[in-house]
DSSP file (Angstrom, degrees, kcal/mol; ACC not computed):
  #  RESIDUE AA STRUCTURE BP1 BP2  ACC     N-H-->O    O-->H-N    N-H-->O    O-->H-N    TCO  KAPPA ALPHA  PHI   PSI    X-CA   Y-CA   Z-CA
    1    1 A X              0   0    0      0, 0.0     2,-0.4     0, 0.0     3,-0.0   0.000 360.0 360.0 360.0 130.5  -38.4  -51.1  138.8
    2    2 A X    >   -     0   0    0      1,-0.1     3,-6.7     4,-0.0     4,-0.4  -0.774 360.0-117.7 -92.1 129.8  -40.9  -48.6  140.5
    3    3 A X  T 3> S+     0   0    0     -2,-0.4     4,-2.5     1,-0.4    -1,-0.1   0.743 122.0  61.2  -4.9 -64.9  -41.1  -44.7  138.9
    4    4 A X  T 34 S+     0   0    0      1,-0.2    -1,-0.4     2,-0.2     4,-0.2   0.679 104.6  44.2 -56.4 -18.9  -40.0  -43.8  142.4
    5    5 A X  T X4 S+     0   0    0     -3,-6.7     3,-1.7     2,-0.2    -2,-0.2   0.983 109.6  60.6 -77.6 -69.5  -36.7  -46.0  141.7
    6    6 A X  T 34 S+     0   0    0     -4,-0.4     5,-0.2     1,-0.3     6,-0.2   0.866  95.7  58.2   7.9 -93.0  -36.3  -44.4  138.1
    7    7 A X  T 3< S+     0   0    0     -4,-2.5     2,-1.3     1,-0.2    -1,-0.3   0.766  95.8  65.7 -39.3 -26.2  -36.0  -40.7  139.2
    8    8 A X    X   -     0   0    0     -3,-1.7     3,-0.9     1,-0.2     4,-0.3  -0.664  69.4-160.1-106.8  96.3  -32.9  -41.3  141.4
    9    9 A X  G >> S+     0   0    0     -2,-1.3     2,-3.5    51,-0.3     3,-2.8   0.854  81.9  69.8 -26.5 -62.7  -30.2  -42.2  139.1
   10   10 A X  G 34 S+     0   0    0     51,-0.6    -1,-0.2     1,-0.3     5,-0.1   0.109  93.8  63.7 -70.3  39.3  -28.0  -43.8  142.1
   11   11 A X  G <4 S+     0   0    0     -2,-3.5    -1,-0.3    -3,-0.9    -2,-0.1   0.493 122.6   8.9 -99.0 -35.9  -30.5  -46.3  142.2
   12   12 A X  T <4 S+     0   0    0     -3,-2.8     2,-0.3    -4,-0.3    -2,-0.2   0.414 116.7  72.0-139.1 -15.5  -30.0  -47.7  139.0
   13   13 A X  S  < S-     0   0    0     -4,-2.7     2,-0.2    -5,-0.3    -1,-0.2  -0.907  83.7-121.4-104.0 140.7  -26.7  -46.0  137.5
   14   14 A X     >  -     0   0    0     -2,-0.3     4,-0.9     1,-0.1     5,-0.1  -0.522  22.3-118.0 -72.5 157.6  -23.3  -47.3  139.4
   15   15 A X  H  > S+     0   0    0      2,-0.2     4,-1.1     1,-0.2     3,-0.5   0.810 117.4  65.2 -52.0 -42.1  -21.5  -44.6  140.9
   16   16 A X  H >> S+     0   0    0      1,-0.2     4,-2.0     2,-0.2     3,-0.8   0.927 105.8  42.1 -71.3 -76.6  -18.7  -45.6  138.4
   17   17 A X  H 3> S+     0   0    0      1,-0.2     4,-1.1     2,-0.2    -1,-0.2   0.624 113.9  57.3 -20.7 -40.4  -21.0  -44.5  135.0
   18   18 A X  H 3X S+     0   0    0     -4,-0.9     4,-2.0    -3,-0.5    -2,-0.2   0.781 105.0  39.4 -60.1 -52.2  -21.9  -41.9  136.8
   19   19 A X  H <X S+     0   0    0     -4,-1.1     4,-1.4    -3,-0.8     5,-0.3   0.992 115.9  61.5 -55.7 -61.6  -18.4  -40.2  137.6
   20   20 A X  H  X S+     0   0    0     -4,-2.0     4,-1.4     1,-0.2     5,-0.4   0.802 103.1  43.9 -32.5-101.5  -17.8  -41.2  134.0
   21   21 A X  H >X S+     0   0    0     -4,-1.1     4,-4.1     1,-0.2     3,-1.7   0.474 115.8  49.8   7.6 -81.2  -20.7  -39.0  132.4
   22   22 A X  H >X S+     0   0    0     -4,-2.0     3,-1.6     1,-0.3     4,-1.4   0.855 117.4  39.7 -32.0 -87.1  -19.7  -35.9  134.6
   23   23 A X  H 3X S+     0   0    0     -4,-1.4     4,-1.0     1,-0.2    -1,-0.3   0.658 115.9  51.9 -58.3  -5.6  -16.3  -36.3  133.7
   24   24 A X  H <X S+     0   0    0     -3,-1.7     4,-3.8    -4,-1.4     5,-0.4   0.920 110.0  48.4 -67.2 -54.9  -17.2  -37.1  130.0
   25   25 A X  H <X S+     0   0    0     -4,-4.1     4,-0.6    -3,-1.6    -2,-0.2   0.950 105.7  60.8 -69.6 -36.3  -19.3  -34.2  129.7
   26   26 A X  H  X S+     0   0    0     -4,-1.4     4,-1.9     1,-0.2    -1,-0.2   0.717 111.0  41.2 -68.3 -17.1  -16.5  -31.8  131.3
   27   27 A X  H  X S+     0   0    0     -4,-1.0     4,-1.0    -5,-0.4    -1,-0.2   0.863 110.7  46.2 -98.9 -22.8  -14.4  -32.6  128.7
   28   28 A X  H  X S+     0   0    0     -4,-3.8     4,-0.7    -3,-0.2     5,-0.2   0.427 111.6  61.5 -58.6 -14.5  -16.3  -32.6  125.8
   29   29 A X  H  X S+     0   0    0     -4,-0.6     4,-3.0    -5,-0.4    -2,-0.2   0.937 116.6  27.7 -84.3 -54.9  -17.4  -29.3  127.6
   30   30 A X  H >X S+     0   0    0     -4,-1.9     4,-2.2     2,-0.2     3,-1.2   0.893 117.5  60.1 -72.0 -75.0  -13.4  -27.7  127.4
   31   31 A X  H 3X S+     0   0    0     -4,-1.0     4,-1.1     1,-0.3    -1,-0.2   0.390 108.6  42.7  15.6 -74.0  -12.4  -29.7  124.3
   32   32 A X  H 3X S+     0   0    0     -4,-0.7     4,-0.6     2,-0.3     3,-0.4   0.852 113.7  51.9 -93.0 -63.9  -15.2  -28.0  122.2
   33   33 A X  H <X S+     0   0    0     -4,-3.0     4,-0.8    -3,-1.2    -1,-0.2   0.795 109.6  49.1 -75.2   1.0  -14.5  -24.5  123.7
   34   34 A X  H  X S+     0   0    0     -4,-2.2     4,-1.2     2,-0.1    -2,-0.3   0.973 109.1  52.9 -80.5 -35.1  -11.1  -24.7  122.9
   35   35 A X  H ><>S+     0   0    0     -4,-1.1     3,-4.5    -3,-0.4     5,-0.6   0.914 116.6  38.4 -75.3-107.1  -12.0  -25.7  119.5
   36   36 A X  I 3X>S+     0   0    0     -4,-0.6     5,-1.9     1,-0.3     6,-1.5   0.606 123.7  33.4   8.3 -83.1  -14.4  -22.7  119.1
   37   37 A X  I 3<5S+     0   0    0     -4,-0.8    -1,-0.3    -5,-0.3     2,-0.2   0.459 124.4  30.7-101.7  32.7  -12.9  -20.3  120.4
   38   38 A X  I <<5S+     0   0    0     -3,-4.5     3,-0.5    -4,-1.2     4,-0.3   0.363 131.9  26.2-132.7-117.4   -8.7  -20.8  119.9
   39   39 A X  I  45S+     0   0    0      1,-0.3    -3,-0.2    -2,-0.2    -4,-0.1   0.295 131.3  32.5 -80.0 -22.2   -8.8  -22.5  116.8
   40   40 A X  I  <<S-     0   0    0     -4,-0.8    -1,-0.3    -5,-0.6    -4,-0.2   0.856  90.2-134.9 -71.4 -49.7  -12.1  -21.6  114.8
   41   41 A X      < -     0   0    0     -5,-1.9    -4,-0.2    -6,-0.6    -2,-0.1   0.861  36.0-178.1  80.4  51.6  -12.1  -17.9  116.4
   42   42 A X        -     0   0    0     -6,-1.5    -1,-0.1    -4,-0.3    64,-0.1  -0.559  17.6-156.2 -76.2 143.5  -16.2  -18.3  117.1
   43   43 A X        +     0   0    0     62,-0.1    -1,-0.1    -2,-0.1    63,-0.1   0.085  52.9 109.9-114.9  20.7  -17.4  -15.1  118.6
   44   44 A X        -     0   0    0     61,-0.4     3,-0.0     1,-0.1    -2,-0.0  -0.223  59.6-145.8 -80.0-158.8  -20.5  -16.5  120.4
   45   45 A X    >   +     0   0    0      2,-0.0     3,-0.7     3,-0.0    -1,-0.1  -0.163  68.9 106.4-138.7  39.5  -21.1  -17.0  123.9
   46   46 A X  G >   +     0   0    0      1,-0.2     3,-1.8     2,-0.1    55,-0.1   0.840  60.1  70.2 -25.1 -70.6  -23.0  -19.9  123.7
   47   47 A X  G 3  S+     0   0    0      1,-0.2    -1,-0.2     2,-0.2   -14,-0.1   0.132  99.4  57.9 -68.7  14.1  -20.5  -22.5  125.0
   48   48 A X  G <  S+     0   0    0     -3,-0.7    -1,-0.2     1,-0.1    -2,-0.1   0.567  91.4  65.7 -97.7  -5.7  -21.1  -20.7  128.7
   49   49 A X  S <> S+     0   0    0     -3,-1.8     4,-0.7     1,-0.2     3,-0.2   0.488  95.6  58.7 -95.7   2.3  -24.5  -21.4  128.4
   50   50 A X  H  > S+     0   0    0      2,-0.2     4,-0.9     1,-0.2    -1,-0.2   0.312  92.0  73.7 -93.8  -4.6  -23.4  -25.5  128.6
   51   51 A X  H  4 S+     0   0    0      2,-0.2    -1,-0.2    -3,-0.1    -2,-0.1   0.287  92.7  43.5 -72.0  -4.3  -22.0  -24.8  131.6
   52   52 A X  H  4 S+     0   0    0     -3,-0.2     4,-0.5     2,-0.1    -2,-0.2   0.424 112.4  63.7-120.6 -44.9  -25.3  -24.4  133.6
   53   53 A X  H >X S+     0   0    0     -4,-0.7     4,-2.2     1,-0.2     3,-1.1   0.941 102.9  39.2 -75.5 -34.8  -26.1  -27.3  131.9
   54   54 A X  H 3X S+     0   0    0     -4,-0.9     4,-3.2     1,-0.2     3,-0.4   0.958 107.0  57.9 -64.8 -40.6  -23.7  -29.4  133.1
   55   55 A X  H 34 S+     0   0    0      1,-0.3     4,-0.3     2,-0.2    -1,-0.2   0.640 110.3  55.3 -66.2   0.3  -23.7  -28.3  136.8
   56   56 A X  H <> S+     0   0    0     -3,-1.1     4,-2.5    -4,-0.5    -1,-0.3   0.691 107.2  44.8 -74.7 -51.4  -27.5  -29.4  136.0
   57   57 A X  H  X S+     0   0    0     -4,-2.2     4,-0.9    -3,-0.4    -2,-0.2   0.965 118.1  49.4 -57.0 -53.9  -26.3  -33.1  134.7
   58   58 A X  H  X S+     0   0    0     -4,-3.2     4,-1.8     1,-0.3    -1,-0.2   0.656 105.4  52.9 -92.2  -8.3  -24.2  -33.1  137.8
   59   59 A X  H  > S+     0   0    0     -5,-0.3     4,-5.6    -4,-0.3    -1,-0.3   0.901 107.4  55.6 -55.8 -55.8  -26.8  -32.1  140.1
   60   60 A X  H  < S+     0   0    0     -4,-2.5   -51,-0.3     1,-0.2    -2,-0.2   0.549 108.3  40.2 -61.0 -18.8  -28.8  -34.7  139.0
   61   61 A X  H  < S+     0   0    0     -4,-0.9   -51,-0.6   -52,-0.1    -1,-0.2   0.838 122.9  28.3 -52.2 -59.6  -26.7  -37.6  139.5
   62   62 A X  H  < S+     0   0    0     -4,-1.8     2,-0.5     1,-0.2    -2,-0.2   0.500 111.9  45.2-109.2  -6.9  -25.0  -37.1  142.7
   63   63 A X    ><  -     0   0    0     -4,-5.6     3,-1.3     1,-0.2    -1,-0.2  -0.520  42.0-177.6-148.7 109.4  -27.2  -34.8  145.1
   64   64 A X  T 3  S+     0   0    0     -2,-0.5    11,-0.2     1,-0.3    -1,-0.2   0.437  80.3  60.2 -48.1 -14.5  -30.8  -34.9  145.9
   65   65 A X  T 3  S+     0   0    0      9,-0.1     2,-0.4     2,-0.1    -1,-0.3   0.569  82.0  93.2 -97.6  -6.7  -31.2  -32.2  148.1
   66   66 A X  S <  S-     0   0    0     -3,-1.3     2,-0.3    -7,-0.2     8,-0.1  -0.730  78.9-117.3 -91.8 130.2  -30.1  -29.4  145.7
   67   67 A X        -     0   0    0     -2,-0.4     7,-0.1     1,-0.1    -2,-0.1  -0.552  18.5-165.1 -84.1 122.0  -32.7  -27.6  143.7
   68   68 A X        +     0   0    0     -2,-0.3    -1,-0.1    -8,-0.0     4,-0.1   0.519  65.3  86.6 -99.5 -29.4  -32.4  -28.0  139.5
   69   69 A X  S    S-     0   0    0      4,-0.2    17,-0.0     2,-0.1     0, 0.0  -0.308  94.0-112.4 -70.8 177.1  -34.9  -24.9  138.8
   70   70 A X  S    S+     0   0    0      2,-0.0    -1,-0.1     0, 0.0    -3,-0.0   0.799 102.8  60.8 -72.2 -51.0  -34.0  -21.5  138.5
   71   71 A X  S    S-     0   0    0      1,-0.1     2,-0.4    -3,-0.0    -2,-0.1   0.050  99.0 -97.0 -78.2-172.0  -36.2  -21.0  141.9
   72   72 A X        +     0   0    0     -4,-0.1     2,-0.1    -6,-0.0    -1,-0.1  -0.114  60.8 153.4-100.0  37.8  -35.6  -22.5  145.4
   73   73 A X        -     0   0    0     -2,-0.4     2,-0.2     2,-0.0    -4,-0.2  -0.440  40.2-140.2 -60.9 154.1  -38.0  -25.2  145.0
   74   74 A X        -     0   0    0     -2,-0.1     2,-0.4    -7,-0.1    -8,-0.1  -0.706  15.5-137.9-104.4 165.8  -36.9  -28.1  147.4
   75   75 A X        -     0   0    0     -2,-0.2     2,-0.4   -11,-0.2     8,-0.1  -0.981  19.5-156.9-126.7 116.0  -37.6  -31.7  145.4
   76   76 A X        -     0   0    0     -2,-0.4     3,-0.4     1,-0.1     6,-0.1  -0.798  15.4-138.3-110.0 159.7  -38.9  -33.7  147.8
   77   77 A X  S    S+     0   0    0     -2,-0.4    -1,-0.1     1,-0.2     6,-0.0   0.916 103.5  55.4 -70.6 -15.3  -38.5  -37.4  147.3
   78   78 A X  S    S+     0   0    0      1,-0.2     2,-1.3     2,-0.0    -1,-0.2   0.912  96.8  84.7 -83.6 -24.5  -42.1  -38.5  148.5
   79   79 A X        -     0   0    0     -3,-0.4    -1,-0.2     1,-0.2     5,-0.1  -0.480  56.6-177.6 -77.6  89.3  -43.5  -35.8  145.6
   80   80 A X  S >> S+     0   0    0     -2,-1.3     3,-2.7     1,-0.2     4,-0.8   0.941  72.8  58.3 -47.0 -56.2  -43.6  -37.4  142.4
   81   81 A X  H >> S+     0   0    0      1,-0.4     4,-2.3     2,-0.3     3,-1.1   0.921 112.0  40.5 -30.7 -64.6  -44.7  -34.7  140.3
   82   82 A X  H 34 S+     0   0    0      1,-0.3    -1,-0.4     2,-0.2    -2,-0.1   0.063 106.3  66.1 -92.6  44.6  -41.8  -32.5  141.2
   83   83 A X  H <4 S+     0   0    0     -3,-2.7     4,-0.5    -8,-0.1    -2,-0.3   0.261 107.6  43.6-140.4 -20.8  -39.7  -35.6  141.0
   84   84 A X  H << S+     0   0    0     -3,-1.1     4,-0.3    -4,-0.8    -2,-0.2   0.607 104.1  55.5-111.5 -19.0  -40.6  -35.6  137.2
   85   85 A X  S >X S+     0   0    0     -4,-2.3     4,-1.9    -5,-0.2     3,-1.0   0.790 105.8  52.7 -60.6 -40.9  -40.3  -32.6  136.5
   86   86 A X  H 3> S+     0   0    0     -5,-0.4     4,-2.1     1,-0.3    -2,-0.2   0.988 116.3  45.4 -52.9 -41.5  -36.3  -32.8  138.1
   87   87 A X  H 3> S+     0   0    0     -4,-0.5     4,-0.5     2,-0.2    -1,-0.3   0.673 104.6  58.3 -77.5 -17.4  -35.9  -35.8  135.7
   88   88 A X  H X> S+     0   0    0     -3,-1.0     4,-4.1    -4,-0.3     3,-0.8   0.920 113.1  47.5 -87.0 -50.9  -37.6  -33.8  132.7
   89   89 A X  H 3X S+     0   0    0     -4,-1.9     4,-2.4     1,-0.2     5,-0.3   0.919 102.8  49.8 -25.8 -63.2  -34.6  -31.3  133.4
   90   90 A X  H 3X S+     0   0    0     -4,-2.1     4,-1.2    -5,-0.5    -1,-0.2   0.850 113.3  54.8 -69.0 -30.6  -31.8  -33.1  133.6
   91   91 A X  H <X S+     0   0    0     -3,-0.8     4,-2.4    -4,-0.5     3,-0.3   0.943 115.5  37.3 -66.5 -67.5  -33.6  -34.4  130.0
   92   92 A X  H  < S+     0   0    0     -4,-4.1    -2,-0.2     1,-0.2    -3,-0.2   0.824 113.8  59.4 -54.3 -27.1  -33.8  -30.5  128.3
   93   93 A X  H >X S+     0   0    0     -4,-2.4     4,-4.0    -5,-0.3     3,-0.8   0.865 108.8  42.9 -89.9 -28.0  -30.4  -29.8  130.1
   94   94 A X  H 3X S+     0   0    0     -4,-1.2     4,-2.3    -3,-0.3    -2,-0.2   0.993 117.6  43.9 -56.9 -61.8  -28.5  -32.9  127.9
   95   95 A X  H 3< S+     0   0    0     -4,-2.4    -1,-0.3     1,-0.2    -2,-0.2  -0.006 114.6  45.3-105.1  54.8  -29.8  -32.3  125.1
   96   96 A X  H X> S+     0   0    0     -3,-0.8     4,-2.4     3,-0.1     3,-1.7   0.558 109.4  60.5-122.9 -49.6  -29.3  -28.7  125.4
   97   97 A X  H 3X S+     0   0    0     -4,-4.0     4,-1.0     1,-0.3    -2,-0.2   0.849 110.8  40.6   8.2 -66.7  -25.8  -29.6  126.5
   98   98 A X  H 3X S+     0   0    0     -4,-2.3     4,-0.8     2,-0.2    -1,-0.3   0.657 108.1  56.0 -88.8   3.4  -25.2  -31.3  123.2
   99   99 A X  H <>>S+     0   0    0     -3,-1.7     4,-1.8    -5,-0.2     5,-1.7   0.781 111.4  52.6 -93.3 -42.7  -27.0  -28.8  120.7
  100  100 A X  H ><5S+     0   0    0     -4,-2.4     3,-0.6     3,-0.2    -3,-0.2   0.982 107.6  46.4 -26.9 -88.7  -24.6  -26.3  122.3
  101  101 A X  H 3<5S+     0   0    0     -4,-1.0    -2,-0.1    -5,-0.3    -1,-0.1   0.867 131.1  16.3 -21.3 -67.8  -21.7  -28.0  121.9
  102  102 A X  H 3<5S+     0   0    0     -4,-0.8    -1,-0.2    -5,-0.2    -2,-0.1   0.390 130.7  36.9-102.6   1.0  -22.2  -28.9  118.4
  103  103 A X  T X<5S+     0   0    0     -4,-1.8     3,-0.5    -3,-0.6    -3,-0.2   0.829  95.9  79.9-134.0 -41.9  -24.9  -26.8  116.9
  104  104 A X  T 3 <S+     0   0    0     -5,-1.7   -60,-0.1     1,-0.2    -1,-0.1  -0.458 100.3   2.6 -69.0 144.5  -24.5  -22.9  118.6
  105  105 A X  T 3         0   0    0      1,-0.1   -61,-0.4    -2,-0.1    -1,-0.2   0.627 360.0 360.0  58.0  25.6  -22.4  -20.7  117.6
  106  106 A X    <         0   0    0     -3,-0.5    -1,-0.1   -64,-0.1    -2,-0.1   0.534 360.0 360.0 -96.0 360.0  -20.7  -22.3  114.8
């Protein structure tokens, strides 16, 4: 498999694995703020910041034209470089996704 293959998940994840994840992470995503904040009574506001992080996960799966930085950089596919940096996102946003979840604001 060539780098360039790598970087686009729907290359090498089935669409089917894919959905899964998303919907995996959106439920782990309510689950976990119900937990928090209904039955624990947590006063952070943490768990909203895993909310940017998914719409990060989900960027990165399903749409290649949409920009994963804070700025309006375009990711173009022929540019590696910024093509690893999108994939080093979608890496910081998981596992900031799960240290949310389970590790703020408890």
């Amino acid at each position: 498999m060539k780098a360039s293959d790598f970087i686009w998940p729907d290359k090498w994840i089935p669409f089917k694995v894919r959905v899964f994840v998303v919907i995996l992470a959106w439920t782990l995503w309510l689950v976990v703020s119900y937990l928090k904040y209904f039955v624990f009574q947590v006063d952070g506001v943490l768990q909203f910041v895993g909310f940017y992080a998914i719409l990060i996960i989900w960027t990165y799966l399903f749409n290649r034209s949409l920009s994963m930085a804070t700025g309006s950089a375009y990711f173009d596919a022929s540019n590696m470089r910024l093509q690893a940096a999108r994939t080093c996102i979608f890496v910081i946003a998981v596992i900031a996704f799960l240290s949310i979840l389970f590790v703020g604001d408890w």
